[in-house]
N, C-alpha and C positions, 0 to 999 in steps of 0.2 A: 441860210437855213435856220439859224437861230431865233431870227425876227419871226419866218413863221409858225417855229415851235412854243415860241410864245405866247403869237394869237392863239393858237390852238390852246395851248393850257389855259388862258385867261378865261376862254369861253366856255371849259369845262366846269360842272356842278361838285363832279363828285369830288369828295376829299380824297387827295394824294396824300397819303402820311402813313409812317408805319404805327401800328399799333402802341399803345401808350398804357402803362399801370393806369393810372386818370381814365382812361376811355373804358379800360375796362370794367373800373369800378363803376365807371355812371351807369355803363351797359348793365351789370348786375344790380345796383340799385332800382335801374326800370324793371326788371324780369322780377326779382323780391318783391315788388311793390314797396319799396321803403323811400322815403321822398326825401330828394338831394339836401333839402333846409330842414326836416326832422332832426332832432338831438340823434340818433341813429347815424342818418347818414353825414350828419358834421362829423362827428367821431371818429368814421369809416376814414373819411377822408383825412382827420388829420394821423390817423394811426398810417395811411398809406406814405403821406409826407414826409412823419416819422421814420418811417420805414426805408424811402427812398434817399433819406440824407446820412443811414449807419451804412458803413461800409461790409459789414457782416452779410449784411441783406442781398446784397448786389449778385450773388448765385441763384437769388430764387426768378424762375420767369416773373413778369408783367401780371399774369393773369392768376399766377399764384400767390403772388403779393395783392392782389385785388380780393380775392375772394377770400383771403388770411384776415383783410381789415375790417371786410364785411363780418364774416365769422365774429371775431373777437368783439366787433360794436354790439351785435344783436346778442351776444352773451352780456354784456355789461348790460344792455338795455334791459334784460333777465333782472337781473341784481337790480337794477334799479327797481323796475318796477313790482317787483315780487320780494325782495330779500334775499331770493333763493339764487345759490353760486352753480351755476351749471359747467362743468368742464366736458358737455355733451358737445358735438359735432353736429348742428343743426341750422345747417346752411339749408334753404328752401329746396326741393329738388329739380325745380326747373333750371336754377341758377348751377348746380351741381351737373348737370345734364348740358347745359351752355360753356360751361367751360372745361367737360370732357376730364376732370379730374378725380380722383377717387378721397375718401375721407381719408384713408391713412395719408396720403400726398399730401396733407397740409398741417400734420403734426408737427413737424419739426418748425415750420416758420411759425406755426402756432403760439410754441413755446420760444420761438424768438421776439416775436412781435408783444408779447405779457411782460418778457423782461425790458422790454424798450418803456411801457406803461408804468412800472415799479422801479426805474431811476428814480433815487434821488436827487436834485439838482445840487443840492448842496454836496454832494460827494464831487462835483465836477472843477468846485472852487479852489482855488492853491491856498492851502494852508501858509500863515503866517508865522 
């Protein structure tokens, strides 16, 4: 039974896997139009990394941790390219619409995922 449950999975296309913060972040990077090697979506990415390595984080879903990294990139991309500091909520709406969340739902990781950017590293070192 096993040998031909095998073949059968070998010969299938589609991805067996449960859903991933990473999948869902690329998913909204396509739906945004923000491009995976953009300064944008580098950022997204590694604020998700970031994200997925604090142990604080680990309560929020996959797709709420994706669209938190999104969020907070496309705000910094703000500042960079304007000066101007937006603490607005301006995720795209089809991306808001894709992953069925509301804007208040992403305040609190919002304000987790900024204080994870404003570590300082040197506070993390053992004093001598």
């Amino acid at each position: 039974m096993t040998k031909r449950l095998w073949c059968f999975l070998s010969q299938q296309t589609l991805p067996f896997a449960t859903p991933t913060a990473h999948g869902f972040l690329m998913r909204l990077l396509k739906i945004g139009k923000v491009g995976h090697t953009s300064w944008t979506g580098l950022l997204a990415r590694y604020l998700l990394d970031l994200s997925l390595l604090e142990y604080s984080m680990q309560w929020y879903s996959a797709s709420l941790l994706a669209a938190t990294a999104l969020l907070v990139a496309l705000q910094r991309a703000q500042l960079k390219n304007t000066g101007l500091k937006s603490d607005l909520l301006n995720l795209p709406d089809e991306c808001m619409q894709h992953i069925g969340l509301s804007e208040e739902s992403l305040c609190d990781c919002v304000v987790e995922v900024r204080k994870l950017l404003e570590v300082n590293p040197s506070d993390n070192k053992d004093k001598k």
